[in-house]
Legacy VTK file of the C-alpha trace (Angstrom):
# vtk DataFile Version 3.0
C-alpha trace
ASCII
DATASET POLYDATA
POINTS 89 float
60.905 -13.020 -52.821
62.291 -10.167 -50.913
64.163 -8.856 -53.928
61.508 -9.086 -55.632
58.962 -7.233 -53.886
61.801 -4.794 -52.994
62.294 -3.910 -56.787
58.658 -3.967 -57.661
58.012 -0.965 -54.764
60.814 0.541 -55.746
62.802 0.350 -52.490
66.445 0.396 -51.829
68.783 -0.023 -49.195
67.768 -2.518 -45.949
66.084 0.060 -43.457
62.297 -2.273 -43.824
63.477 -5.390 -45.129
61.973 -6.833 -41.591
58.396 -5.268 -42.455
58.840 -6.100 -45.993
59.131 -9.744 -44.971
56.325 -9.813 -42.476
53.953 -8.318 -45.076
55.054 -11.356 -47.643
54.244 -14.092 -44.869
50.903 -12.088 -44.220
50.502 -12.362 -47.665
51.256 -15.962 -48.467
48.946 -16.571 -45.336
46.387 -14.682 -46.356
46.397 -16.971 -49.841
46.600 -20.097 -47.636
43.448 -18.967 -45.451
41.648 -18.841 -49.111
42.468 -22.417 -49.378
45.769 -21.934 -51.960
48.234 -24.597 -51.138
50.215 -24.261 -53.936
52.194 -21.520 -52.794
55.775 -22.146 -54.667
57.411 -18.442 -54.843
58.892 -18.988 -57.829
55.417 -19.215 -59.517
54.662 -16.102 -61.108
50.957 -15.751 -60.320
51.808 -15.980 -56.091
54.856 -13.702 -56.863
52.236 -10.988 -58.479
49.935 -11.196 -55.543
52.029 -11.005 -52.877
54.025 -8.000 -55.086
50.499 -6.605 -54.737
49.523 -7.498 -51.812
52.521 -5.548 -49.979
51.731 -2.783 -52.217
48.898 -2.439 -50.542
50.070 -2.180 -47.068
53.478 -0.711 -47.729
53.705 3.488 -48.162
49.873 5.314 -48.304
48.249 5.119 -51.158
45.673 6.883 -51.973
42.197 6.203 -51.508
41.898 5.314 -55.549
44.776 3.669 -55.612
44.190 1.651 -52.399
41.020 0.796 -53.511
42.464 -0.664 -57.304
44.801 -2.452 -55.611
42.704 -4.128 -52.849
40.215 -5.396 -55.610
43.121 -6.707 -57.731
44.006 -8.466 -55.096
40.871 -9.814 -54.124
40.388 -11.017 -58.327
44.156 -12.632 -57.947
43.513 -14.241 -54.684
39.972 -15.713 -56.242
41.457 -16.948 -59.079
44.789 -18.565 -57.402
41.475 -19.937 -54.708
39.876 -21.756 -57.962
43.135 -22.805 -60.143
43.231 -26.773 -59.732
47.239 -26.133 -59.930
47.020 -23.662 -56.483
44.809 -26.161 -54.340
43.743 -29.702 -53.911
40.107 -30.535 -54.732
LINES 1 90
89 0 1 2 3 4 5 6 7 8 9 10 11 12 13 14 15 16 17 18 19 20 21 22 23 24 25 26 27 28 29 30 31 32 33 34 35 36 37 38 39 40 41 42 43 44 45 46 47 48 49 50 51 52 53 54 55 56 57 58 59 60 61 62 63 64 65 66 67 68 69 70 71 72 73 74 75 76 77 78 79 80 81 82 83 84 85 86 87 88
């Protein structure tokens, strides 16, 4: 998952790989406090929001772009919340 999130910020090299992997635990956390207990990460729809998620928190974004991401993350995080194949009804 590291790799992963690496390539989809664009990051090289090892310098955060520590914060990078702290922000994927906060984010796989964060989906388990919504009640997702389905979280494989080799499924594609918890890779893309922890990929976002750690966008997000990783660099500054702008306030626009902040903003996009946060409620894409909130919508993929709703969704994954709802999806009988991401928790147990």
């Amino acid at each position: 998952m590291l790799e992963l999130v690496k390539q989809n910020l664009r990051i090289t090299g090892t310098d955060i790989d520590a914060e990078l992997t702290a922000r994927i635990n906060a984010a796989l956390a964060d989906l388990g406090v919504a009640g997702v207990t389905n979280l494989e990460t080799t499924d594609p729809l918890i890779q893309q929001a922890v990929i976002t998620y750690c966008k997000i928190h990783t660099g500054m974004p702008d306030d626009a772009s902040a903003k996009r991401l946060q409620a894409s993350y909130d919508e993929q995080k709703a969704q994954l919340s709802m999806h009988t194949g991401h928790t147990e009804w």
